[in-house]
N, C-alpha and C positions, 0 to 999 in steps of 0.2 A: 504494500500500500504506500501513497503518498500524499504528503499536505502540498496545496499551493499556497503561497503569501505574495496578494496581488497590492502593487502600490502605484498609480496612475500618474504618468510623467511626460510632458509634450517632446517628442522628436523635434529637433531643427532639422531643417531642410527635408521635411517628407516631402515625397512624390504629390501628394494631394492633399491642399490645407485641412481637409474636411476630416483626416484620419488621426484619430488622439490613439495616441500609444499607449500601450500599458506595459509595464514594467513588471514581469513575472517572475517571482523566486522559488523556483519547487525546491523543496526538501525531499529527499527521496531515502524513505524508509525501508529496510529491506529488512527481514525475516528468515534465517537460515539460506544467505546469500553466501555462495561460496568464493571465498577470496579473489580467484582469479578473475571473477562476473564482477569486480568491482570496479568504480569511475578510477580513471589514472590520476593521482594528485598532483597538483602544478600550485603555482604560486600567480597565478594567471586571475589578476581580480576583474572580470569580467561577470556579468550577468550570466549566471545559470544558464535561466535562457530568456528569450525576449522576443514580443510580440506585437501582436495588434488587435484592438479590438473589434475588427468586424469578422474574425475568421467565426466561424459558425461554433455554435453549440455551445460555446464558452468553456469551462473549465470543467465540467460536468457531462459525457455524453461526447459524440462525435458529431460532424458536421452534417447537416441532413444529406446531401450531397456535395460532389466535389473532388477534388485533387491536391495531392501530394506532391508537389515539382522538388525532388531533393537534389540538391548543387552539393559534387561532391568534391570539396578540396585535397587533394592527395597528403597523405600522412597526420591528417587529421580524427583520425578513426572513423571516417566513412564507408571503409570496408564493414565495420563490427555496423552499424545503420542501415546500409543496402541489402546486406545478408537479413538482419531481420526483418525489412521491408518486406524481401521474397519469403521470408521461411515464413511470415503469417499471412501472405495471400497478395493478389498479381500484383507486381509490378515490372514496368515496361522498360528493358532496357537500351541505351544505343549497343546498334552492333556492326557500325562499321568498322571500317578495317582502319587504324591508326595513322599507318604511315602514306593512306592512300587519300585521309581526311574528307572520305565521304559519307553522306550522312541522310543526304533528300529523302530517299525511301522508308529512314526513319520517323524522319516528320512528318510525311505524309501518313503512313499508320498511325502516329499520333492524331491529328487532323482527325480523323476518324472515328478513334477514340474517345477526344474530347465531344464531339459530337452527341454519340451514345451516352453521354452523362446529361441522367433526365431523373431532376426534382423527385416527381414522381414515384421512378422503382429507388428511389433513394440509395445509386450508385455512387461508389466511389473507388477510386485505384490510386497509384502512386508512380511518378519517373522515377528512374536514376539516373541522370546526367552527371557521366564520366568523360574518360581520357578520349572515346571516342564520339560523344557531343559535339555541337555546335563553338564556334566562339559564342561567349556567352553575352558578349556588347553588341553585337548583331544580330545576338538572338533574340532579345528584349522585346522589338515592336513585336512579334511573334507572340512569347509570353503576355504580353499585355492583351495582345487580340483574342488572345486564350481566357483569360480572367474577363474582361468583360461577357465575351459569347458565356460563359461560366454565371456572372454576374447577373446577367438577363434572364438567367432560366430558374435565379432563387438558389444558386449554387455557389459553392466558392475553394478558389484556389489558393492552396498553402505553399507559398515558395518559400523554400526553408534551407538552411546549408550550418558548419559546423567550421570553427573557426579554434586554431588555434597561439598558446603563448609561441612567440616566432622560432625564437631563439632552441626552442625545443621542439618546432617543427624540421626546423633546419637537422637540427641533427638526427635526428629521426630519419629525414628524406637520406644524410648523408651514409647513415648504415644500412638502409633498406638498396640501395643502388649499390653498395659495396664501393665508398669513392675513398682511395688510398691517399694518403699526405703528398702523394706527387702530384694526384690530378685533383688536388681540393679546388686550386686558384683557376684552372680553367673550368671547374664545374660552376664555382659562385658567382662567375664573371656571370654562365650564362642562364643560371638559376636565379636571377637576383629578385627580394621582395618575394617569395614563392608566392606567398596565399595573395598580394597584390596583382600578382602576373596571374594567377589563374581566375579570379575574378573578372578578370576580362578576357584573355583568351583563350581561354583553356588551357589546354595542354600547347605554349608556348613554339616547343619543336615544331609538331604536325600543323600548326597555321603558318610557320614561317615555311612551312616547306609547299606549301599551298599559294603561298602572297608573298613572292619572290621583295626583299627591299631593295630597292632600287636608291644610289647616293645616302646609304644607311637610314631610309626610311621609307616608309609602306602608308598607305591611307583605306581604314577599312572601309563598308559599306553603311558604317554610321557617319563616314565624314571625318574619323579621327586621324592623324597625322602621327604616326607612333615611330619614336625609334628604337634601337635595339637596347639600348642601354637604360634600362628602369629605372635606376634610383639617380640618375641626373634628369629625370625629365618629370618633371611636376602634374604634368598631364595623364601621368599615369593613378598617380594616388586618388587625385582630384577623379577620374573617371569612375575608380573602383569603388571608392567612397557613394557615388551616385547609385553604382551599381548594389553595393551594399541596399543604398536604401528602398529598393525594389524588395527586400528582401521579408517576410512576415515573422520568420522564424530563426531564431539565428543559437546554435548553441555553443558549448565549449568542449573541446577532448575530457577534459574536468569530470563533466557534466552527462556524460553520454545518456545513463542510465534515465535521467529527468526531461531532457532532448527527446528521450525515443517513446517515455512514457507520454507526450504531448503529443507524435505522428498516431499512436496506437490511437489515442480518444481521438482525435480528430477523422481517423479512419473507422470510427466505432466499434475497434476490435478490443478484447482481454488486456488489461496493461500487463508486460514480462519483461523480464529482464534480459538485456541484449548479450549476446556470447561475445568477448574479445573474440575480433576475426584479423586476421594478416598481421598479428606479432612480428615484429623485425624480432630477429634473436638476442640477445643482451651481446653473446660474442662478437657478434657485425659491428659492434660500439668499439669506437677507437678513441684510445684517452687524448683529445687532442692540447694540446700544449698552450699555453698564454696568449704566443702569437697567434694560432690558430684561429682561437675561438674569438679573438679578437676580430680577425676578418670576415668569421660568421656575425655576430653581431652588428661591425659596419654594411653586411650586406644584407640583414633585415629590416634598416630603417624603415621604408614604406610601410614595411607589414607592422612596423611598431605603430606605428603612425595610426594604422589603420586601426589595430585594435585598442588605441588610446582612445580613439574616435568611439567603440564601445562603450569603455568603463564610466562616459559624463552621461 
């Protein structure tokens, strides 16, 4: 079981004047939870988790209809999320091919999908948008057209994603990929700001390899002017910050268990406890040394930025 403690707090710069935010604390009680099913501890003083008030059915019950759009940031525990998304009932995934970054025949089955969600049989499902998604800055009017069609029918969409403290995502991403003290400096060069850079593009690699830069810059189909180098170019934070605020749901690696107990009532299934899923191993941790972590930290600025932008 779990308590929520709701304390009501106006967002700056929401998408739409008209949307009062609520500010959501669960407390998440667990009862013969077995140690490894536990949230991961950080020092990451961010909101639990965090909301809005028109998602449906409130904190009691699930939405009457609707959807789940879950944004998954890599090494943030969105694997332990998506896994229980599918383990308790459908959810839709992308399944293009990565390095080929195509995706259309996904969104059209979505298209489809979203249509079939009708008030009435009181349906609902869930995305997972991953490494083979859309960019997600271009994908936005899409999403939006999605929420309203949603919105008209007395239905409503949950975009929701998981965020974590940087500096412990970074290292995380750096044992999971197995990146050795020789190739750290050209991995962060091109890693820079992870959870920033994926906020908006996704998976960083497969859209450069899609939207060739031309004089070290690219211009997406939103009109932005990007270059490759993240944390000098302000235009990036500033976008993903917008992009953030698209967002209804937003949790912490911290938090998982409270995170996932909010998709379940919202999907109006049984609240459970999520299984850790894709463990990097403790041995894949390499003790990196002063200088080291020194040039991890300079190369999370954005993403600090971004989740200081959380904690007010």
């Amino acid at each position: 079981s779990f308590r929520s403690r709701i304390s009501s707090t106006t967002m700056r710069g929401r998408r739409r004047a008209r949307r009062t935010a609520v500010l959501i604390f669960l407390t998440w009680v667990t009862v013969n939870v077995k140690k490894r099913n536990s949230p991961v501890k950080t020092k990451l003083a961010l909101p639990q988790v965090w909301s809005v008030s028109r998602v449906g059915g409130g904190e009691r019950g699930g939405a009457r209809c609707g959807v789940v759009y879950f944004y998954h940031v890599p090494k943030t525990g969105g694997t332990t999320i998506a896994r229980h998304l599918i383990r308790n009932g459908g959810c839709f995934n992308f399944f293009g091919r990565l390095q080929e970054y195509k995706w259309e025949k996904d969104v059209e089955r979505l298209h489809e999908l979203f249509e079939q969600v009708n008030s009435k049989a009181g349906s609902r499902f869930c995305v997972h948008h991953h490494h083979a998604g859309p960019m997600l800055h271009e994908f936005l009017p899409q999403l939006r057209e999605w929420r309203a069609k949603l919105e008209k029918k007395g239905c409503t969409m949950l975009l929701a994603t998981v965020l974590r403290e940087p500096y412990k995502q970074v290292l995380s991403e750096l044992a999971f990929n197995h990146i050795s003290r020789e190739s750290l400096g050209d991995w962060l060069i091109k890693h820079q700001s992870v959870q920033t850079q994926y906020l908006i593009f996704n998976h960083l690699e497969y859209y450069i390899g899609s939207t060739p830069f031309r004089n070290g810059t690219t211009q997406t189909k939103t009109g932005l002017t990007l270059t490759f180098s993240i944390n000098r170019n302000r235009t990036y934070i500033i976008e993903a910050k917008r992009v953030l605020d698209e967002f209804d749901l937003i949790g912490t690696t911290d938090c998982l268990h409270a995170f996932a107990a909010r998709l379940d009532q919202f999907l109006g299934r049984n609240v459970t406890s999520p299984k850790h899923e894709n463990k990097t191993p403790q041995r894949q941790f390499i003790a990196w040394d002063a200088s080291e972590l020194k040039k991890v930290v300079t190369n999370v600025a954005f993403d600090q930025e971004l989740v200081n932008m959380c904690r007010t």
